[in-house]
N, C-alpha and C positions, 0 to 999 in steps of 0.2 A: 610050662616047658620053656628055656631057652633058647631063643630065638637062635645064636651061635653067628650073630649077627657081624662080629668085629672079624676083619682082617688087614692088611695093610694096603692102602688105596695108592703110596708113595711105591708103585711096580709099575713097572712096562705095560701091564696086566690093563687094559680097558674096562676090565668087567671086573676087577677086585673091589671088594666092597672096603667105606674107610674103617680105620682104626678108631676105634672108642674107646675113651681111659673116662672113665667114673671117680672122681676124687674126693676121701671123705671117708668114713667108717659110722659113719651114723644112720640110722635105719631106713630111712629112703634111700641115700646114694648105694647101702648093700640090695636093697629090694631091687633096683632100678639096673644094676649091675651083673647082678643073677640072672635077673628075664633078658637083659642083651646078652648075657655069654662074653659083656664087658670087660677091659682089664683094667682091675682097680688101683689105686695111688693112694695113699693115707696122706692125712692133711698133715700129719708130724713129716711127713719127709723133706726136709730142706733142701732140696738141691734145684739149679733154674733149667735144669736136664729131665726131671722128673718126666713131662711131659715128650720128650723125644720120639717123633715117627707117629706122633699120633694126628688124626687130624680133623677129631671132634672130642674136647674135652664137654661135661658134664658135670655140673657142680649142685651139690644141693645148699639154694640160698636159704631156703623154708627144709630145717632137718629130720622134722617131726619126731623131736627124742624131748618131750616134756618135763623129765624126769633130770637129764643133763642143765639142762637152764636153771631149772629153782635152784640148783647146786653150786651156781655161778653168782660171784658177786655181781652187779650190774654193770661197772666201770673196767671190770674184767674180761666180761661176756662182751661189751660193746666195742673192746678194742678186739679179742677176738674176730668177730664177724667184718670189722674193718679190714684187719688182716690178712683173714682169708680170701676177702674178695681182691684184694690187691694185691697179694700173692700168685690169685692161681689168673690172674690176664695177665700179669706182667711176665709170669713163665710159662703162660700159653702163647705168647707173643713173642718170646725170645726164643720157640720152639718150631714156629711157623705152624701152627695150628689152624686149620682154617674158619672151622667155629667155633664156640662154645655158647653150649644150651643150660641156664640157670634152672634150675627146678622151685618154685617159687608157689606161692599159695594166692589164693582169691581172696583173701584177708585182705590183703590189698586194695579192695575194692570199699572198704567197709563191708556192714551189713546194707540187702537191699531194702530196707524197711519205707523209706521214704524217697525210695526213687522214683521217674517218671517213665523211665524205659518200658514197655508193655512186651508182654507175647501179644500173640496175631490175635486179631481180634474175633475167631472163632471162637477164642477163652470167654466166658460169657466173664469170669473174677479180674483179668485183666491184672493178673499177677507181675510183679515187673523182675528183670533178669540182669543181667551186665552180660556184655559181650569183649570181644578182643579190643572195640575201640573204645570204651570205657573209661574214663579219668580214675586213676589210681589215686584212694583219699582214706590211707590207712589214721588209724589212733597213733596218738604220739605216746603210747603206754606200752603195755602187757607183750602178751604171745607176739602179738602181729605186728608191733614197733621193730623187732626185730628182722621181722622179713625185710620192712621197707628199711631198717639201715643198712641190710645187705646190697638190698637194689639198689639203692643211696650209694651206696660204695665202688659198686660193679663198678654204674655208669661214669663214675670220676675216673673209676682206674682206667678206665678204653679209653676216657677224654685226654687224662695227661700222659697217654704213652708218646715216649720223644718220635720226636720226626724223624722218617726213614723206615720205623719200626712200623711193617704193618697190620694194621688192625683186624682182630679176625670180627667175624660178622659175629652177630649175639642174635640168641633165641631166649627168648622168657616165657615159661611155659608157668600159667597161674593154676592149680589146681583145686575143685573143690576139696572138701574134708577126704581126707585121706586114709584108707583104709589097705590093710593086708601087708602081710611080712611082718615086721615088727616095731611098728611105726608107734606112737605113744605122743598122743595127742591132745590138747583142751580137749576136742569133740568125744575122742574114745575115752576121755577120763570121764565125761560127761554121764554117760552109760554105765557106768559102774558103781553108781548111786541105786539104795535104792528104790527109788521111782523117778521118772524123767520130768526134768524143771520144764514147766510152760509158763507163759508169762498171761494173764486173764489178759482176751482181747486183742490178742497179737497171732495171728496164724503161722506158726513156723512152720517152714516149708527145708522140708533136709532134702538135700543132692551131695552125694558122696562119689568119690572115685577112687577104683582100686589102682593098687602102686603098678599091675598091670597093664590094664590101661593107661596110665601115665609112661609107662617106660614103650607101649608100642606106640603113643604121641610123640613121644623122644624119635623112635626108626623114623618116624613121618617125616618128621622136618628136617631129618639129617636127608635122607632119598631126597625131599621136593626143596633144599637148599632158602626153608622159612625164614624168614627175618622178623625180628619185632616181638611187639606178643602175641602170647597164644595163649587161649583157655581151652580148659580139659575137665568134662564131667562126665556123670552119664548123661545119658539121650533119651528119647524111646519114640518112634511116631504115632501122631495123633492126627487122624483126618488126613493121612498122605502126607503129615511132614513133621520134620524133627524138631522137636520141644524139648528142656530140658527135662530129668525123671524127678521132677518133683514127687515128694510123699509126706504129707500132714503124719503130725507129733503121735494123733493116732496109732494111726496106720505103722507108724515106725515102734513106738512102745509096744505095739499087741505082737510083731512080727519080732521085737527084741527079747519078747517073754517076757516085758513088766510093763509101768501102768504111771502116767503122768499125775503130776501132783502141780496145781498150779497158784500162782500165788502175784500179785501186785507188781509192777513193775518198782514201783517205789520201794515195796518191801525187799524184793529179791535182791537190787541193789544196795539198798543199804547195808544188809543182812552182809553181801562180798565186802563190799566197803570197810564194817566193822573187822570183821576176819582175817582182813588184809593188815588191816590198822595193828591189830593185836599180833599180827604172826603169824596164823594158822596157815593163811593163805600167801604164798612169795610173790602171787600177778597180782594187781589191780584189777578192780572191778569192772575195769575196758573187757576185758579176756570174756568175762561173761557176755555180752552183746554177742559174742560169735557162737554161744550156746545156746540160747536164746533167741535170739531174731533170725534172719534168713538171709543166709547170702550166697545166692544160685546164678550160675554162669549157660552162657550158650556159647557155644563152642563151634563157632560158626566157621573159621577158618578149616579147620578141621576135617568137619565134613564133607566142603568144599573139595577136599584133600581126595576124601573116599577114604579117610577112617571113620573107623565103628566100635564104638565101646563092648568090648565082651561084658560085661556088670551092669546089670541095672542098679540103681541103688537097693531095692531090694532085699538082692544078693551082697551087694554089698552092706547091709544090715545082718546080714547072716554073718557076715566074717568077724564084722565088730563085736557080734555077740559073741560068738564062738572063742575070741580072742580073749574077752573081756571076761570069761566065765571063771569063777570061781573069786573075784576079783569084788573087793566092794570099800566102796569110798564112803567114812562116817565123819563127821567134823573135818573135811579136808584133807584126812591122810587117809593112806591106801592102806589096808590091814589082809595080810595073808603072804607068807611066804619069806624072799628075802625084800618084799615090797613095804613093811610093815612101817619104814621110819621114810618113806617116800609120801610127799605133800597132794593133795588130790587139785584139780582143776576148780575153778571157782564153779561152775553150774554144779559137779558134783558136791562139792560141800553143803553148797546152799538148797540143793536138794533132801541131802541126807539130813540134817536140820530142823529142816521145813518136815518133812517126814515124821523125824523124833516130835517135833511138836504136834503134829497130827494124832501120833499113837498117846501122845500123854493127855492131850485133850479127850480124846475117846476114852482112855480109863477112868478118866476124873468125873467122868460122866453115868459110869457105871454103878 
């Protein structure tokens, strides 16, 4: 349900709540727009009034449209995303807006495969996490090169706004894998293989967040006036206190209705690598690491706050299924519907693959 969050804060009104413009037509900024009862902007609209009376804009730096990008030449998409970020500060700023909150992903963080960061040490595995002060150490590749050109971008554009013009405050909100509405992702492309890629000897730990949850993290920081970053996942408590909702590959394949296949770290990369090389696949073999290894956030700010994720991952596994049904990724492309000539994420290719040669080795055997 619609939060019906937005009204105009620029009234006599003490108690009016701000105005929120959502800018963007792509499937986060609609998901994210919906649940506040938002008023939305499309990024085609040229004008530096666009933003007029509002006094939280909302930008999704991280779009989660997977499907729009392989469609994009790369020196085309990258001037895009420069674009937009220097378009919507420079006409949030000429509008008097007083902040603007980026939507942005955990990608950012890389994966946490090799970090030293730990949960509490009640964990007997001593599993490690990123939090909001975490140094941002994205790939200079695939999916998540993108995010960070965006954030690359923002923060020029607030830096070179001229003098006199003032600067609204920024919010970066990094979110796990992203689930619900119609968001179209590496992860939910992932899923549509099938059987789920593991890597031998690598524990991938999934923490997913629904676009709900992200968009009542959005209300959070506009009410408590956040600065800086902020991550956003599930939660869940353990022993009286909030842990991220981690869930093993397991646990995630039995509760998605199918069954991991796992294979070599060496192999599974090379396997994207070739496929990349050839065409099949439009990301590099970067994008896989984020299907594969683990990159789980604590959302400590947050809580602090007194928000609470409605989604456990889960549930939010139920959605990606549910989304993803009927849906299935062979050699890299998506087959079914008008999705048919649509290119698959690299874990799902390398899955579906890995798969076919499991079935032809089993008949060969026969």
């Amino acid at each position: 349900m619609p939060d019906q969050f937005v009204h105009s804060q620029r009234t006599s009104d003490p108690n009016s709540h701000p105005m929120i413009i959502v800018v963007g037509e792509n499937p986060l900024a609609r998901a994210v727009c919906d649940y506040l009862g938002a008023i939305s902007v499309p990024d085609s609209l040229m004008s530096a009034h666009r933003f007029s009376g509002a006094d939280v804009v909302v930008v999704a730096g991280y779009e989660a449209n997977f499907a729009q990008r392989q469609r994009m030449d790369p020196q085309a998409r990258a001037h895009r995303i420069h674009d937009r970020a220097f378009r919507t500060v420079y006409d949030a700023a000429a509008c008097g807006v007083e902040r603007i909150i980026v939507l942005s992903s955990a990608m950012m963080y890389g994966t946490t495969l090799h970090t030293t960061r730990q949960l509490p040490a009640s964990r007997p595995d001593h599993l490690s996490w990123y939090d909001d002060s975490s140094p941002a150490a994205p790939p200079l590749t695939g999916f998540a090169s993108d995010v960070a050109l965006f954030e690359e971008s923002f923060a020029q554009a607030v830096a070179q706004l001229p003098t006199g013009i003032a600067r609204p405050a920024v919010t970066v909100l990094r979110a796990a894998a992203i689930v619900g509405g119609e968001v179209d992702t590496l992860v939910s492309r992932h899923f549509e293989a099938p059987r789920l890629l593991v890597i031998r000897g690598v524990e991938r730990r999934w923490q997913l967040c629904h676009v709900e949850d992200l968009a009542s993290a959005v209300r959070e920081c506009v009410v408590n006036r956040v600065d800086g970053v902020v991550t956003v996942g599930a939660v869940r408590l353990e022993n009286g206190q909030w842990v991220p909702d981690e869930q093993d590959s397991d646990v995630v394949a039995a509760r998605a209705g199918t069954r991991v296949i796992a294979m070599s770290e060496s192999a599974a990369f090379a396997m994207a690598q070739q496929l990349h090389r050839v065409g099949i696949l439009p990301a590099p073999s970067s994008d896989l690491s984020f299907a594969v290894f683990p990159w789980v956030v604590f959302p400590r700010r947050l809580l602090e706050l007194g928000w609470r994720p409605r989604y456990s991952s889960l549930e939010c596994i139920d959605v990606l299924a549910q989304a993803t049904k009927g849906r299935v990724g062979v050699g890299g492309r998506r087959f079914g519907g008008r999705d048919a000539a649509a290119a698959g994420a690299a874990g799902a290719a390398v899955a579906a693959l890995a798969t076919a040669a499991v079935w032809k080795q089993a008949r060969a055997h026969r």
